[in-house]
Every structure is written in structure tokens, then in C-alpha cells.
C-alpha positions in Angstrom: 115.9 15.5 -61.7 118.4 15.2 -64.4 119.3 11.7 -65.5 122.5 10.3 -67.1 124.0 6.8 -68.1 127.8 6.9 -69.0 129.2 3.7 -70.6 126.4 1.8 -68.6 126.8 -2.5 -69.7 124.5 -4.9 -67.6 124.8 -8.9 -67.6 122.0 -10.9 -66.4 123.3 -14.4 -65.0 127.5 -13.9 -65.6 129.5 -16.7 -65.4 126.7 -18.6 -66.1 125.8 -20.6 -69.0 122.5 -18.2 -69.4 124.6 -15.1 -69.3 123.2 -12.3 -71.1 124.0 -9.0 -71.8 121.1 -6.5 -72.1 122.7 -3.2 -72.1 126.2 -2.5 -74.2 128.1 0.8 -73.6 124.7 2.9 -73.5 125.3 6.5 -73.0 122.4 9.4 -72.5 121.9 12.4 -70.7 118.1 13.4 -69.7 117.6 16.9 -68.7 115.5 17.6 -65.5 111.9 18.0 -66.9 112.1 16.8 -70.3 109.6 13.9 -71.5 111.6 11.5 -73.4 110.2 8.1 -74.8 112.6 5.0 -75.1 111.3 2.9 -78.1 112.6 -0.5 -79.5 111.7 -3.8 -80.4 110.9 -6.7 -77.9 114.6 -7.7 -76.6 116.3 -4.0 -76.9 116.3 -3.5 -73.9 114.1 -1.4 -72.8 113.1 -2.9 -69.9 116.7 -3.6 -68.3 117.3 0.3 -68.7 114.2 1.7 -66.5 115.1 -0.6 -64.0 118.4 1.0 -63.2 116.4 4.2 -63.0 114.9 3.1 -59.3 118.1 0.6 -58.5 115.9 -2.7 -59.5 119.1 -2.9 -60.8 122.4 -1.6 -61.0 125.3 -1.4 -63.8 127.7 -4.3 -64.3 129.9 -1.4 -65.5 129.7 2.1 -65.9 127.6 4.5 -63.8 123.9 5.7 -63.6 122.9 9.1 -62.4 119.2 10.2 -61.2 119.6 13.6 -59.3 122.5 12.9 -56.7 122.2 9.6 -56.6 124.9 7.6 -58.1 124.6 4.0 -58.8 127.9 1.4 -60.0 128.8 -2.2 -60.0 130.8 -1.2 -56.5 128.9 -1.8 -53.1 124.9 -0.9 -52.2 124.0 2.3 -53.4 123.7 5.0 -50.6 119.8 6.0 -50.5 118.5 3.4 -52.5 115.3 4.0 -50.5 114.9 7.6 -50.8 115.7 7.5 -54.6 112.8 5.4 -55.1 110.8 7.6 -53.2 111.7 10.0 -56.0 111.2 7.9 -58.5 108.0 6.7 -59.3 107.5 3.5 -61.6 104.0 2.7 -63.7 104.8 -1.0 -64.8 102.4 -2.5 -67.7 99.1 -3.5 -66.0 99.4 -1.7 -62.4 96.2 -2.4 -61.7 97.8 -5.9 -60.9 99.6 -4.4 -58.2 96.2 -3.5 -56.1 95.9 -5.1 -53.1 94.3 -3.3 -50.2 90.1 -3.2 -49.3 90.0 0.3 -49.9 91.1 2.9 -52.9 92.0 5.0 -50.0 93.9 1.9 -48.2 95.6 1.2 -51.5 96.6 4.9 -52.4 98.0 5.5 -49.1 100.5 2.2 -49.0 103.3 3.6 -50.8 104.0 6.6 -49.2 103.3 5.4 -45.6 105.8 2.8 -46.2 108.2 5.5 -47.0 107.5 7.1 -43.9 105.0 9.8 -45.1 102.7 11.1 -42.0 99.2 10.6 -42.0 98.5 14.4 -41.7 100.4 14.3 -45.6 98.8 11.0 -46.6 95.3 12.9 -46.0 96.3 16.1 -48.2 97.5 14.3 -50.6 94.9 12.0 -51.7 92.0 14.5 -52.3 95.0 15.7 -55.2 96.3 12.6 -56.9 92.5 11.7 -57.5 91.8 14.9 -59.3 95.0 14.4 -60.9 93.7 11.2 -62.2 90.5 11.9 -63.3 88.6 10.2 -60.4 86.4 11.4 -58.0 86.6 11.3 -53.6 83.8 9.8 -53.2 85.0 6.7 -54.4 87.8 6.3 -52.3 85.8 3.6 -49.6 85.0 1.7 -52.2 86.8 -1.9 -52.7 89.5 -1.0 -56.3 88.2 -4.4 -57.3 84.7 -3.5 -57.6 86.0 -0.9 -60.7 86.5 -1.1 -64.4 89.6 -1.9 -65.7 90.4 1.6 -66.9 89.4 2.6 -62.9 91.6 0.2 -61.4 94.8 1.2 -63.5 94.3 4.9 -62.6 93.9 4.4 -58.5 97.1 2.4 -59.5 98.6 5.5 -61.3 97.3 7.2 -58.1 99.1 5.6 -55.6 102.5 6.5 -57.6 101.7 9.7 -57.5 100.8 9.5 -53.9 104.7 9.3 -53.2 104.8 12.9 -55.2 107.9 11.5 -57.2 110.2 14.0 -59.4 110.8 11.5 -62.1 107.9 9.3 -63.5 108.6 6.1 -65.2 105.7 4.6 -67.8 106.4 1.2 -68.9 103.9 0.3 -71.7 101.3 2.4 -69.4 98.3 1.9 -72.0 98.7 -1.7 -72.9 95.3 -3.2 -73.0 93.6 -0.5 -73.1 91.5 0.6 -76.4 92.2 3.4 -78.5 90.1 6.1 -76.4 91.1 4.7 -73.0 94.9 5.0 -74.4 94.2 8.4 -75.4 92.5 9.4 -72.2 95.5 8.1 -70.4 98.3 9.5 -72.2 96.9 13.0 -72.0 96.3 11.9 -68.3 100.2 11.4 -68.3 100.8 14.6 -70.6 99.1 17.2 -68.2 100.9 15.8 -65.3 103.8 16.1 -66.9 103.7 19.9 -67.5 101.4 20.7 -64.1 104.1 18.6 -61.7 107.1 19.6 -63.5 108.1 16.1 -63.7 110.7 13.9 -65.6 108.9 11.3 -67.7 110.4 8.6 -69.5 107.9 6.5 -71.9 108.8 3.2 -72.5 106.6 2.1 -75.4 105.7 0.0 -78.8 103.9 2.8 -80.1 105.4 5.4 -82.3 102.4 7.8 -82.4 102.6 8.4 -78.7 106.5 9.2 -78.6 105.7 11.6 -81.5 103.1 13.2 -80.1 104.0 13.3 -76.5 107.5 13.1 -75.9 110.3 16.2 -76.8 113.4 13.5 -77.0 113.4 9.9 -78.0 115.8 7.3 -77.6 115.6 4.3 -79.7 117.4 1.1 -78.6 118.5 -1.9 -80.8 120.2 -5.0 -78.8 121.1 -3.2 -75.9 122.2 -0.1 -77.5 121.5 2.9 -78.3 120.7 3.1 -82.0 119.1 6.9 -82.6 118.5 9.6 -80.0 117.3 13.6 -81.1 113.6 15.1 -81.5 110.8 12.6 -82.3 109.8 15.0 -85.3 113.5 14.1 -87.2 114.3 11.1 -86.1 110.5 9.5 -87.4 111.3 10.6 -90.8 114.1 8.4 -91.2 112.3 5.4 -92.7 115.1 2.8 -93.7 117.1 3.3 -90.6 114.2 2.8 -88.7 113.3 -0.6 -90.6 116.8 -2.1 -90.0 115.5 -1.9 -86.3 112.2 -3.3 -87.4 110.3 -0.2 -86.7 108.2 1.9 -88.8 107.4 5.2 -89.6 104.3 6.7 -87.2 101.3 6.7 -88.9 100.7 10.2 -89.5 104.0 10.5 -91.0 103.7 8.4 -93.5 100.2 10.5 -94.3 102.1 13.3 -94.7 104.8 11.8 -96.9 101.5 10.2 -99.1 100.2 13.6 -99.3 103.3 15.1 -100.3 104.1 12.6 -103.3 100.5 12.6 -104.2 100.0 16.3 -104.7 103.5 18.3 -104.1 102.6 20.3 -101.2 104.6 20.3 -98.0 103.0 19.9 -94.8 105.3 20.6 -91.8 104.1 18.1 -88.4 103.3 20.3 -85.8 102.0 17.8 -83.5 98.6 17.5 -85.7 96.1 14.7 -85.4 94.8 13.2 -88.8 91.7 14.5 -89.4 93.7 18.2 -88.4 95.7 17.1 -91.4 93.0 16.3 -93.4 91.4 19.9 -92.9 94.6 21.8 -93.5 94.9 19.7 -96.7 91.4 20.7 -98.0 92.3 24.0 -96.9 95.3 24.3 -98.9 93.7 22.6 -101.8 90.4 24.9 -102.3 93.0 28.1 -102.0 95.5 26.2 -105.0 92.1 26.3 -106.9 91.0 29.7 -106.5 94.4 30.9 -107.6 94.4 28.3 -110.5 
């Protein structure tokens, strides 16, 4: 589903003395099936914006666009329900948002709720567990009795239970430790390309917009700040800092190696020990032709 904010502001509390604007003339278009990651400080707003995406909230002014739904400041949005049956929302920690006695009990909530039959229900689940790594014969066991790592994917499960067309990750790896975050973005990743989806990334971490994403947004106080590919706009390292934001890690390796030795090493979606290998690689050829 394509996606598009046109002048969108939004005021928590107006005409309040805690009034607060979190979004300020924010304009972007996302193309059906791209994965773009929304990055930005604590306060930037990241949060306000994937809220609009479901109609958790709508624009004090301007317009918001997911598919053919259309969502102003003017009256309740037509479809409100069906949108969110499109669009599917992985807050931090959605392993908080178990509930039922059963993995299969808990999967099955959302979509039953938005009127999915049983006869669906019942084809579905044997997929979305596959799709997240866990296995059928779990699925009459308490979600409580899991891991940590479990729980968040029957979470993710559920979600994708409702068979959305866009996918929302808000901070989806939080907690997690470097392995498990891993695990789980390439979870994200391969769903992604298998179910054609529209993913949006909200995330603290740099290296997983770079890797992952094709587009990335950067906000700054309700704003946009930078948008364009992840590859150009993580090489801009003082514009960046003015937002209090770094340069990913591999980037900077590759601008170390470059000032170290002179050679050029384009990012093509590398990890750092691929880097490192290349680099020896290049290195032990320089000799033999030195």
C-alpha cells in the first residue's frame, strides 16, 4: 500500500497549558513495497508519526494516506477498522500484549475480532508460525511458559495472523541481545520480500536502517530533517551530529580504512568481518604488484 503525509502537523493537548506539537509540516511519500526506517532521537517524533499510520491518531492539519484510506482533522475517518486490519503494528515489547492460555488462543484474537472465520483462522496459523521461526507443536502450550525471545515472536505471530499489507516495527528488537536482534530483523527482512509487504522501521539503531531498509527518513523535532538511500545519507557525518546521531558503525570502518591506507571500499551491504576479508584481499594483491 502506498503511504503519503502532505503538510501533516499534530498537537497533543491544544488549548491547553501542556500543548505540544509533535509533528510540524512533515511531508513523505512511501511507495507500496518499499522498507523504509524512520530514525531520530528520543522526542523527534517518531512515535507520534506511526500512530497516524493505523489512525491511533489523526492530523491536526494536513492529510495522511495509507492505500485509500484518507485520514484529516475533519470528522471520523471512514474504515478506520478495516485500515487497521491492513495495517499491522509491532510496538516495543509485544510480548506484553499476550494474554490468552494458549499460543493458538492468542494468535487467533486479532483476526477473529476483525471478523476472520475460523475455517481462515485455522489456515493461517500453521503459516505465521513457520513465518516466525516456531514450530506447531507448540501452539497448546501457555505463551507464558516461553522465553522471552518465544513470547515476542507468537506476538509478531498474531500480527501477522491479520495478513496486513503494511507492517509497522516500533523498536522491534529492544531488549533483545545482539544475536536475538539479528535473528529477528532477518525474521522481519524475509517477510518483507516473501509477503510483499510495506515496512516501516522505527528504530535507535543505524546499522539496521543501513542494512535493512532501501529509504530512510530521519526526523528532528517533529520534522523531517534528511530522507534518500540509507547508503548516502549515513555518510553525512556533521549533519547527522547536529541531530545527535552518528555515523553506523561500519561506516566509519570504512572511512578508517580509507584514511588509513587510500583504498576505496564501496558498502554493498557488507558485515565487518566481510570488510575485513575484502581488505586483506585487496591488500595481499597491492603487494604482489608492489
Amino acid at each position: 500500500m502506498d503511504i503519503s503525509f502532505k503538510n501533516v502537523n499534530y498537537t497533543y493537548q491544544p488549548n491547553t497549558p501542556f500543548e505540544h506539537r509533535a509533528l510540524t509540516n512533515l511531508s513523505f511519500d512511501i511507495p507500496s513495497g518499499s522498507f523504509v526506517a524512520v530514525v531520530g532521537h528520543t522526542g523527534s517524533g517518531k512515535s507520534t508519526l506511526i500512530q497516524h499510520l493505523n489512525g491511533l491518531l489523526r492530523p491536526t492539519e494536513g492529510e495522511v494516506r495509507i492505500g485509500d484510506f484518507k485520514l484529516t482533522a475533519n470528522g471520523k475517518p471512514k474504515g478506520i477498522k478495516n485500515l487497521r486490519k491492513h495495517v499491522g503494528v509491532v510496538f516495543q515489547y509485544p510480548e506484553h500484549q499476550l494474554f490468552d492460555e494458549t499460543i493458538k488462543k492468542d494468535i487467533s484474537f486479532g483476526p477473529s475480532n476483525f471478523g476472520v472465520s475460523d475455517h481462515e483462522i485455522e489456515k493461517r496459523i500453521p503459516k505465521v508460525m513457520e513465518a516466525v521461526q516456531l514450530s506447531t507443536d507448540m501452539l497448546e502450550r501457555s505463551p507464558f511458559d516461553l522465553s522471552g525471545g518465544q513470547m515476542r515472536r507468537v506476538a509478531i505471530a498474531g500480527v501477522l495472523a491479520m495478513d496486513p499489507s503494511v507492517l509497522v516495527l516500533d523498536e522491534p528488537t529492544a531488549g533483545l541481545d545482539p544475536k536475538g536482534q539479528k535473528q529477528m530483523m532477518d525474521m522481519f527482512y524475509q517477510l518483507h520480500h516473501e509477503k510483499k509487504l510495506t515496512t516501516i522501521l522505527v528504530t535507535h539503531s543505524m546499522e539496521d536502517a543501513l542494512r535493512y531498509a532501501d529509504h530512510v527518513i530521519i526526523m528532528d523535532h517533529g520534522t523531517k530533517y534528511m530522507e534518500g538511500v540509507p547508503s548516502e545519507v549515513f555518510t553525512q557525518k556533521e549533519k547527522l551530529q547536529a541531530v545527535q546521531l552518528d555515523l553506523p558503525e561500519i561506516i566509519q570502518f570504512l572511512r578508517k580504512i580509507e584514511e588509513k591506507f587510500d583504498i576505496s571500499l564501496p558498502y554493498k551491504g557488507q558485515t565487518i568481518p566481510e570488510l575485513a576479508a575484502e581488505l586483506t584481499l585487496l591488500m595481499r594483491v597491492g603487494d604482489e604488484h608492489g
